[in-house]
Structure formats: structure tokens, C-alpha cells
C-alpha positions in Angstrom: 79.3 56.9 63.5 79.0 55.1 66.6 75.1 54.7 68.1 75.6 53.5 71.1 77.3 54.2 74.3 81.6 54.2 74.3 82.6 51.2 76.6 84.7 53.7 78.8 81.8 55.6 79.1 80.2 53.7 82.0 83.3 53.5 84.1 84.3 56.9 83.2 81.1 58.4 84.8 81.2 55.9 87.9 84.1 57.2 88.4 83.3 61.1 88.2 80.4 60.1 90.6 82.9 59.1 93.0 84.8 62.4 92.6 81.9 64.8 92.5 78.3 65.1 94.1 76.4 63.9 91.5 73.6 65.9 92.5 75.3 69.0 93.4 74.4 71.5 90.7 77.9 72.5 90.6 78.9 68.7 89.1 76.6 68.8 86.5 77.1 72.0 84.9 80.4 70.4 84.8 80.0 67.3 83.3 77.8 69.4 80.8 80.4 71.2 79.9 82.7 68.2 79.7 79.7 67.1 77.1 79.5 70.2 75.2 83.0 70.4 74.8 82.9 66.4 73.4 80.1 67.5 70.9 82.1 70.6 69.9 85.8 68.3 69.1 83.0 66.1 66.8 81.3 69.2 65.3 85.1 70.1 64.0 85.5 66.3 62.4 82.2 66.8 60.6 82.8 70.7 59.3 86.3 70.1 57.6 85.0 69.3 53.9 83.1 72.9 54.2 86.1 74.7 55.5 87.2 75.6 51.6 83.9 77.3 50.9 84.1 79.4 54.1 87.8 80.4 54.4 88.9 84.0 53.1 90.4 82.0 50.3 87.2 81.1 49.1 86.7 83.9 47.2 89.8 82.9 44.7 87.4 80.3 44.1 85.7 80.0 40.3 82.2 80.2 40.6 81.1 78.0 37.5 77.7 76.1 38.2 79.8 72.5 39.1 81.2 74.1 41.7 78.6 75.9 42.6 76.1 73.0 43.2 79.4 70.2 44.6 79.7 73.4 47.5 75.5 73.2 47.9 76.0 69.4 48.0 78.3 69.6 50.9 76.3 71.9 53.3 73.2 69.5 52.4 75.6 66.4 53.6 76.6 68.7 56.7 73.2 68.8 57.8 72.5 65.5 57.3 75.3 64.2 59.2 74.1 66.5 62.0 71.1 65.1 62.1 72.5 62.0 62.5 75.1 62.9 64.9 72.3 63.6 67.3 69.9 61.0 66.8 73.1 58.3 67.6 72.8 61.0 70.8 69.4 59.7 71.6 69.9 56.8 71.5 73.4 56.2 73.9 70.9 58.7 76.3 68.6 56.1 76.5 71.0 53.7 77.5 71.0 55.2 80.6 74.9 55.1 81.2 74.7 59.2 81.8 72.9 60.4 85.1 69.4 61.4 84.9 69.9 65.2 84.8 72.0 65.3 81.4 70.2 65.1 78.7 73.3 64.3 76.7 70.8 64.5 73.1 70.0 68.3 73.8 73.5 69.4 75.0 74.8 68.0 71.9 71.9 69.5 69.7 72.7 73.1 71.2 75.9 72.8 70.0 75.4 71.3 66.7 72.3 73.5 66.1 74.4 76.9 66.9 77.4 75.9 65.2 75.2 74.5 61.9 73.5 78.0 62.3 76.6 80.5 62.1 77.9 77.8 59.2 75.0 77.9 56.6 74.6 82.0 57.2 78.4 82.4 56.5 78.0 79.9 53.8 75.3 81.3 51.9 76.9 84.8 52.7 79.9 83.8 50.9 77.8 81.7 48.2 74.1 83.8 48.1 71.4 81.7 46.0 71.0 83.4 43.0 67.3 82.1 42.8 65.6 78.7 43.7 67.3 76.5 41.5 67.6 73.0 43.0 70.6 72.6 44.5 69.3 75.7 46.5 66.3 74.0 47.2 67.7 70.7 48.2 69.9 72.4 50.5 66.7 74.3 51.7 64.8 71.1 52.0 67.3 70.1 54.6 67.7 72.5 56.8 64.2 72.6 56.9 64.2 68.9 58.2 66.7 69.3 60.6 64.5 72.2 62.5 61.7 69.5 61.9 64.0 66.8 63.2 64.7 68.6 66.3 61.0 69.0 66.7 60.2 65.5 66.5 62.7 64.6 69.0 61.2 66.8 71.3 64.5 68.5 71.8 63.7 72.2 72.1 65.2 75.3 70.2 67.9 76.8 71.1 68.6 81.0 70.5 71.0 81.2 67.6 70.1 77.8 66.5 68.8 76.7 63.0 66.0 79.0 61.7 65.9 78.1 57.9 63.1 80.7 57.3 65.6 83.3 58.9 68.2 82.1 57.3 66.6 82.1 53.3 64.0 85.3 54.0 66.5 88.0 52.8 67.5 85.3 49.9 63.8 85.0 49.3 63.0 88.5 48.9 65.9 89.0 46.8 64.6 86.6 44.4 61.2 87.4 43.7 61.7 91.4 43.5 64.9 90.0 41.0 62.2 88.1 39.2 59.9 90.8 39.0 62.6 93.2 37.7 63.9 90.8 35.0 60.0 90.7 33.6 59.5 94.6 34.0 62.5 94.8 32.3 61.7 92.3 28.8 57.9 94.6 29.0 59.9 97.8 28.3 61.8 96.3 25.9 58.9 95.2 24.1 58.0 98.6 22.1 56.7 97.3 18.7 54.7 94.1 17.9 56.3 91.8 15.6 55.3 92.2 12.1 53.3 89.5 10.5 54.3 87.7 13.3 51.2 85.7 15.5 50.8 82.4 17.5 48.2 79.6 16.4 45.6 81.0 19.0 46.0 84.5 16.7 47.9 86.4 19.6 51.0 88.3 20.6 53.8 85.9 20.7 54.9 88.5 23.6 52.6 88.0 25.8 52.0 84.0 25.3 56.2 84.0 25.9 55.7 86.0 29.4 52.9 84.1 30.6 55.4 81.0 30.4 58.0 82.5 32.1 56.4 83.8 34.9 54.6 80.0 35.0 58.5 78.7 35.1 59.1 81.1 37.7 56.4 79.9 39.9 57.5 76.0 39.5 61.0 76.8 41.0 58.9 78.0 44.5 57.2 75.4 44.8 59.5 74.0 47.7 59.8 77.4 49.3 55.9 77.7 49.6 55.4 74.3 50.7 57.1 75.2 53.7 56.4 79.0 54.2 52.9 80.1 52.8 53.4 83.3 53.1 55.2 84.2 50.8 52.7 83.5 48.3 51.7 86.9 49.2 54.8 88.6 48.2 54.8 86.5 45.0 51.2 87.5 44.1 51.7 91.6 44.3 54.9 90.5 42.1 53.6 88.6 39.3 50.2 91.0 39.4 52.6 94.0 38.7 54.2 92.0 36.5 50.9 91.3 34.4 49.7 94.9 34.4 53.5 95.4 32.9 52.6 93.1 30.0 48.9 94.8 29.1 50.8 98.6 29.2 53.3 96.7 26.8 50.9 96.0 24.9 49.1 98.9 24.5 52.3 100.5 23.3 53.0 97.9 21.2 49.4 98.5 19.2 49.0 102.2 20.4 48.5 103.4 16.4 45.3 100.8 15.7 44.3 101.6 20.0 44.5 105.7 19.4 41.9 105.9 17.2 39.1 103.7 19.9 40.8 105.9 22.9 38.0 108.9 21.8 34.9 106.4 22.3 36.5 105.3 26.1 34.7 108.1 28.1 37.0 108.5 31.5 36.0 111.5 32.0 33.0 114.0 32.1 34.0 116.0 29.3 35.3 113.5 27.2 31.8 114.0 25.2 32.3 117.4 24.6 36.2 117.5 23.4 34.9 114.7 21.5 31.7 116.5 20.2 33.9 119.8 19.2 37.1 117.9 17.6 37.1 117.5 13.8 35.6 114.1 12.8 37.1 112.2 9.8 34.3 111.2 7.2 36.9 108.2 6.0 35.0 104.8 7.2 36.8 103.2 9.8 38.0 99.5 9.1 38.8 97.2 11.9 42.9 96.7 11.3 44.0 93.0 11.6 46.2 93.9 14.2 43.3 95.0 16.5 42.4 91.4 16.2 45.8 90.3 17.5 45.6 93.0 20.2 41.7 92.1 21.7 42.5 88.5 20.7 45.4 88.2 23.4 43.8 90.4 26.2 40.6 87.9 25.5 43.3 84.9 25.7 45.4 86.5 28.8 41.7 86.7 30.9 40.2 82.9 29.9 43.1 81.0 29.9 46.7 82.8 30.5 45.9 84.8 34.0 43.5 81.6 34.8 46.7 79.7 34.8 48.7 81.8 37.6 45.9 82.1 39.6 45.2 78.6 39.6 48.9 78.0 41.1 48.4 80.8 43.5 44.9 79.4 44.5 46.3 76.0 45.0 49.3 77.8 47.3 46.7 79.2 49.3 46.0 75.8 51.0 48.9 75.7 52.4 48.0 79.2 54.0 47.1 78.6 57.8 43.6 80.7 59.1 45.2 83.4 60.6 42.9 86.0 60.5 41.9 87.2 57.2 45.0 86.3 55.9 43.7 83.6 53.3 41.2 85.9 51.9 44.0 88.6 51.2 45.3 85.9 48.8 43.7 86.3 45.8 42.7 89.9 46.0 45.7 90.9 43.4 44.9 88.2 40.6 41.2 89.6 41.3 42.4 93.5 40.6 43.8 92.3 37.7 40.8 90.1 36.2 38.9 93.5 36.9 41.4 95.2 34.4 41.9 93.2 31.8 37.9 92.7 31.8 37.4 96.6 32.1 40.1 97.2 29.2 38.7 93.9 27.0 35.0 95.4 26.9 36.0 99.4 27.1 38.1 98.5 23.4 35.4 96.3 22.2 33.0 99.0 23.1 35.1 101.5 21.8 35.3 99.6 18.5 31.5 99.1 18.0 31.0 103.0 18.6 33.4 103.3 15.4 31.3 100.7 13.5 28.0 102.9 14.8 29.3 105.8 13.6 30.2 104.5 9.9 26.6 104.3 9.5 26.0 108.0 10.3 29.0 109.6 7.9 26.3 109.0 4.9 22.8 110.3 5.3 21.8 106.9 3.2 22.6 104.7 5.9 21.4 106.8 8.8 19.3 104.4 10.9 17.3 107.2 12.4 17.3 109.9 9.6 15.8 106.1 7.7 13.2 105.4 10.2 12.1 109.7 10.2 11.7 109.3 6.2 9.2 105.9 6.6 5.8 106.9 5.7 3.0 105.1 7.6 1.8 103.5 4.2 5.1 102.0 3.6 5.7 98.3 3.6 7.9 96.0 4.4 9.8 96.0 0.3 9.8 99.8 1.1 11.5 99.8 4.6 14.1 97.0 3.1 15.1 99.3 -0.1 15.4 102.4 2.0 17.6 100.5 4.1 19.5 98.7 1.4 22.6 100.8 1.5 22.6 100.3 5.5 22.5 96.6 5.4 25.3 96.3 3.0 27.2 98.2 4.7 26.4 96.6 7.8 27.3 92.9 5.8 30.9 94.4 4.9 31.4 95.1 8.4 30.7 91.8 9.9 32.6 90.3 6.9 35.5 92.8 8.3 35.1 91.9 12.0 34.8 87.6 10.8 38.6 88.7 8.9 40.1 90.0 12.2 38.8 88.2 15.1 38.6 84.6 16.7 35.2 83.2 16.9 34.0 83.7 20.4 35.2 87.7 20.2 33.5 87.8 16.3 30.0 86.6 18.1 30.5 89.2 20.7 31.2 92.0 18.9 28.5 91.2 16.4 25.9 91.1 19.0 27.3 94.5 20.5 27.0 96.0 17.6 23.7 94.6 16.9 22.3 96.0 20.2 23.8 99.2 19.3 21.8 99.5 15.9 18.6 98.3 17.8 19.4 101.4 20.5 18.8 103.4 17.5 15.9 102.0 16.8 14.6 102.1 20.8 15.5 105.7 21.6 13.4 106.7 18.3 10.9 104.9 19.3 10.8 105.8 23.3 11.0 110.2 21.7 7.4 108.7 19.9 5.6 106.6 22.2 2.3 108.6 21.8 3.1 108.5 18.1 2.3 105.1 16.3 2.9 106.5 12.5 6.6 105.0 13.0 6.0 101.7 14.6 5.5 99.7 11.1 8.6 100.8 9.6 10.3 100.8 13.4 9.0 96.9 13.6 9.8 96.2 9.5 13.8 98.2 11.0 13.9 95.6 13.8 13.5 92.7 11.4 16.0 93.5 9.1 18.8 94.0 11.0 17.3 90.8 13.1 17.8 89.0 9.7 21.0 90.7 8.3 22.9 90.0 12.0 21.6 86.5 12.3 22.2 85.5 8.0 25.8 86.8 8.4 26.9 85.4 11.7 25.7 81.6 10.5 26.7 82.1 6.9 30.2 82.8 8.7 30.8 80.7 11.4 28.4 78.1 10.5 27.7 75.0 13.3 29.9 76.4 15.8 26.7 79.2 16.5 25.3 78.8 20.1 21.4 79.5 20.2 21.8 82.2 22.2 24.4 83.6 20.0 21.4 84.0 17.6 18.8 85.3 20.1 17.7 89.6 19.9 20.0 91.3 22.3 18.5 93.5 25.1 17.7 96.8 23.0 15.9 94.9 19.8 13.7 92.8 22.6 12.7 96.2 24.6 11.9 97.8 21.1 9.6 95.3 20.4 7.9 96.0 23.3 7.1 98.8 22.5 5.9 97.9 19.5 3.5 95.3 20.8 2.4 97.2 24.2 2.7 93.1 25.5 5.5 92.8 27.6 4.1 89.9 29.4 5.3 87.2 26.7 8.4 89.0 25.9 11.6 86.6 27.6 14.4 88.9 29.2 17.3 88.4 27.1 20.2 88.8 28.7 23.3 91.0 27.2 26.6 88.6 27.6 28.6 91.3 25.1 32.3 91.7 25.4 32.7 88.7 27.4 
């Protein structure tokens, strides 16, 4: 390629001075054209090695993945070669040979620029990316820097010239609602969990294998977001559909173990009452191990799976330029879906401790609040413990149960909801009696037993790994003793972190 200036150039344009009035405005749109038509004989020396993957014939051609990425390989060397074709322009126009009204480097570029242009759009017309895969992306990459080239160079754009956004949006858009199809499509096949079948964190292989691929998704746009934000936007309301896809999955794959909690999720106001007039088995209800897999991989998909996607999203979003709100509209889809997956994580574990609760009411022995109406005022502290004897094994088979089924943060959790919801018991008696004191002894001797029998069990169980605030009274046992000792002023507000 030849960077500097023909030796026939300089005589050739002395010459045309002679012929023609330089500055007549007439002469130079000639001699422009003269250019344009020079620039447009060199475009056709540069285009010949593409002319295969244009032609009509082209479609005769086989379409395996060599081919494929050699025809990729040649538009990136096309541009390249452009690129250069005009910087060599620069710099025989700053020889000066050419008058000082033609701008011989711009001339050139229109031509190269609109020419490149209807190339690469019949090109990838006749060869559409199938996704971002990197041949796509090198050849992306390129065009890319040519518009930036041009930039640099001051040389100004040109209608019809190189717009690589332009010229990969409908590609783009192609690709992520393809994507986003492809996962829909593996959640609907996904009916039934695997059998026996869990990973070492005690989840659904299912969902641990679509978080991956939607994070193997993500790394192949990592070029296309570098250079257009904006489409992390259309990415993010993909991959959050994407994610609720996966939890409804889910939910189908465990609906028989999820049906029986769906009763103790009130959504709406007269859930109470169908629930209150429907036939209540008097069989006690035993937390399945696969409600462990289930709660276990929502509790995994909200710490650390989800946490992941946002994290690249988040990271896109710095690329996002302050237009508006538009930065703070990134985000708000992972944000919906941390609010579901919490909402669903605590409405189930809810839902689960209501079913524990109401094991203790099928058998008048181990009814907290028929127990505490039968404590006589003389009765001590022996008394209180043997009436509630039958209660507190049961309550130890059940925390044996839910230590069987669930990881250790989600065992701790539930333990303490469920404690708080056998101290409620013991609040809302006492709060129906507060002008009564014949029950606070056997309320207070209550409290301290299922203090000690929640507290025993969860260290005999998980031992050293117990926080100390996994071992402090939730809310409900701390406001009963309140009560009890009409002295709030030394009583520390425990805060409830159930479900979480």
C-alpha cells in the first residue's frame, strides 16, 4: 500500500491547474470526482476476496463453522485494510501535492465508508450471526474501530456510511430474545425433579445448571456492552424473565411437598375462612427431604446464584452514561426479582412453621395454650415441665426433622421461627390475662422450657458453628417476659432476622 504521494501526482495536478481555474468551484468538484472515482477503482482491488461470500452463488455455499468464521475473517481484514487505505490518505494529503480545497483523506473515506457500509449489511444479510460467538465479535470489534478511526481523524460521518450499532442492533435483538427462548424453553421441560439426585450445596442440579448458562450467556456480551450500554437493559428484563421461569419450574417440579404449605400462604382475605371450614387431617405433618432441596435452592438462588448476575449487570452499568434516570432503571429487574424470591423463601418457610405449630394442636397433650389454662397457681416449675413433657418431645423430634432436611443457616432460621411462634402462644395468653396474674408462674416456668428445649437442641445439633444471636429469645418470648416482669426498661429489643 503506497503512503505517500504517486510521483505523477505533482505534475499531474500542475498540469490540471493549467487547464482549469483552480479556484473555480466548477474545477474542483471535478477533480473530486476524478478522486472519488480513484478511491472507488481501489475499493474494487480490496473487495475481491469477499465477492464469494456476497454473490448469488453464495448460498451453494456449506455453512460448517470453518467456513463460517474464514468468511468473518475476511470482512474483519476488509475493514482493516480500509482503515489503512485511508490513513495512507492522510498522510499523501499532508504532503500538500493536492490544492488546499481537496481534502483528498475525506473524499476517499466517503467512499470507502459507504461502500464498507452496503458490504458488511449484505454480508451479514447473507451470513446473520447466530449469537456473539467470537468470530462475530472480532468482526464487531472492528467495525467498531473503524467508526472510531474515522473519529480520531477528524474526518466526519458520512449518511450511509459505517454505523456498526445500526448495523448489529437487529442481530443483537435477535440474540438475546433467542437466548431467552432457549432458557424458557429447558424451564418447561423441566417437570419433575430428579430423583435422589442433589448437588454438594443440597440443591436442584436444575437450577445450579441454569444459573451457569445464563452466566455463559452473559460472558459472550461482554464486547457488545463495552461498546453499547444499553443494551444491558434489554439483557436485564431477559435474564429476570428468565429467573422467574426457573422458580415457576421449580415449584412444579416440588408442587406435591409445596401443596400442602400453599393453605398456610394467606393471598387473600378469605383464605382464613376456606381454610377454617376445609377438613383438617389429624396425621402430623413431617417436613419431606425434598422440601429441603426445594427452600435450600431458592435460599442458594437469593445469596449467591442471582447475586452473581446482578453483580455482572451492576458492573455493565458503569459503562452506562448519565442520561437521565437511565442508570437507576438498571437494576430495578434483578431488584423485582430479589423481592420474589425473598417473598416466596419466607412465605414457604412461614408456611412450614404454621404446619409444625399446628402439630402441636392435633393432640390436646401438647396444646401450649389448653397446657398453660390447666397450670394451677400452686404449681411449680417440675409440674409445668411434666405437663409439658409430651410437647417438648415432640417439639425435639421436630427440630431433629428440620436438622435432617435443611442446610444449617435455613435449620437456625426455621428453628427460631418456630420458636417465636410457640412463644406467640404463650404472649397472646398472656396479653387475654394481663389483670390476671394466676397464670404468669406457669406462663414464665412455659417460657423457660421451650427457651431451654430450642436452645439444647439447636447446639446439641449444629454444635460450634451456633452464632450468639442464633441462641438469643426471639421477639415474642422477650415481649412475654415483659409482661411477666412489668420491667421493660432492662429488657434488650431483640430483633427477629427469621427466614432470612
Amino acid at each position: 500500500m503506497q503512503e505517500s504521494a504517486a510521483p505523477a501526482l505533482s505534475p499531474a495536478v500542475q498540469v490540471y491547474a493549467l487547464l482549469h481555474d483552480i479556484l473555480s468551484q466548477d474545477a474542483q468538484i471535478m477533480l473530486r470526482n476524478y478522486l472519488q472515482t480513484a478511491a472507488k477503482k481501489r475499493w474494487r482491488k480490496h473487495i475481491v476476496e469477499t465477492d464469494e461470500f456476497i454473490s448469488s452463488n453464495s448460498e451453494d455455499v456449506l455453512m460448517d463453522s470453518i467456513t463460517i468464521s474464514t468468511a468473518y475473517l475476511k470482512m474483519k481484514n476488509l475493514c482493516i485494510s480500509i482503515s489503512k487505505e485511508i490513513e495512507a490518505d492522510i498522510k499523501i494529503n499532508n504532503e500538500h501535492v493536492l490544492p488546499s480545497s481537496i481534502d483528498l483523506s475525506s473524499i476517499a473515506a466517503d467512499v470507502y465508508s459507504t461502500e464498507l457500509c452496503k458490504r458488511l449489511r449484505a454480508f451479514l444479510a447473507a451470513w446473520p450471526p447466530s449469537r456473539p460467538q467470537p468470530h462475530v465479535n472480532e468482526l464487531l470489534i472492528e467495525i467498531a474501530d473503524f467508526e472510531r478511526h474515522l473519529e480520531s481523524w477528524r474526518i466526519s460521518p458520512v449518511q450511509g456510511g459505517v454505523d456498526s450499532r445500526c448495523l448489529f442492533h437487529n442481530y443483537i435483538m435477535v440474540w438475546v430474545q433467542d437466548m431467552e427462548l432457549k432458557l424458557l424453553d429447558l424451564c418447561k421441560a423441566e417437570k419433575v425433579p430428579w430423583s435422589g439426585v442433589m448437588t454438594n450445596h443440597s440443591t436442584s442440579p436444575f437450577a445450579e445448571e441454569m444459573y451457569e448458562k445464563i452466566k455463559d450467556s452473559f460472558v459472550e456480551y461482554e464486547v457488545v456492552i463495552s461498546r453499547w450500554p444499553q443494551y444491558s437493559l434489554i439483557l436485564e428484563t431477559a435474564v429476570a424473565n428468565v429467573e422467574r421461569a426457573i422458580v415457576k419450574a421449580l415449584e412444579k417440579q416440588y408442587n406435591d411437598i409445596l401443596t400442602p404449605l400453599k393453605d398456610s400462604i394467606p393471598k387473600r382475605l378469605n383464605m382464613h375462612v376456606q381454610k377454617l371450614t376445609r377438613r383438617q387431617s389429624t396425621a402430623l405433618y413431617l417436613v419431606p427431604n425434598q422440601l429441603g432441596i426445594f427452600l435450600n435452592t431458592i435460599k442458594r438462588i437469593l445469596d449467591v446464584l442471582h447475586c452473581r448476575i446482578e453483580d455482572i449487570l451492576k458492573s455493565w452499568g458503569s459503562y452506562l452514561p448519565q442520561l437521565g434516570d437511565k442508570k437507576s432503571i438498571l437494576g430495578e429487574q434483578m431488584n423485582a426479582i430479589t423481592v420474589m424470591l425473598r417473598t416466596k423463601y419466607k412465605n414457604y418457610m412461614q408456611a412450614m412453621v404454621e404446619k409444625l405449630v399446628s402439630n402441636m394442636q392435633a393432640n390436646r397433650s401438647t396444646r401450649l395454650k389448653r397446657i398453660l389454662e390447666e397450670i394451677n397457681e400452686e404449681d411449680g416449675e417440675s409440674e409445668v415441665r411434666e405437663r409439658m413433657q409430651m410437647l417438648s418431645s415432640q417439639l425435639i423430634d421436630s427440630i431433629s426433622n428440620l436438622h435432617e432436611v435443611f442446610t444449617s443457616r435455613i435449620f437456625i432460621a426455621t428453628c427460631r421461627g418456630f420458636w417465636d411462634r410457640m412463644g406467640q402462644v404463650v404472649l397472646k395468653f398472656l396479653e387475654g390475662r394481663k389483670e390476671n396474674r394466676i397464670w404468669y408462674n406457669g406462663s414464665y416456668y412455659a417460657l423457660g422450657i421451650l427457651d431451654d428445649t430450642f436452645a439444647s437442641q439447636m447446639q446439641r445439633l449444629q454444635g460450634n458453628s451456633l452464632q450468639e444471636k442464633d441462641l438469643e429469645p426471639p421477639r415474642s418470648v422477650v415481649e412475654a417476659r415483659s409482661i411477666l416482669c412489668r420491667d421493660t426498661a432492662n429488657i434488650s429489643d431483640t430483633s427477629p432476622y427469621f427466614y432470612v
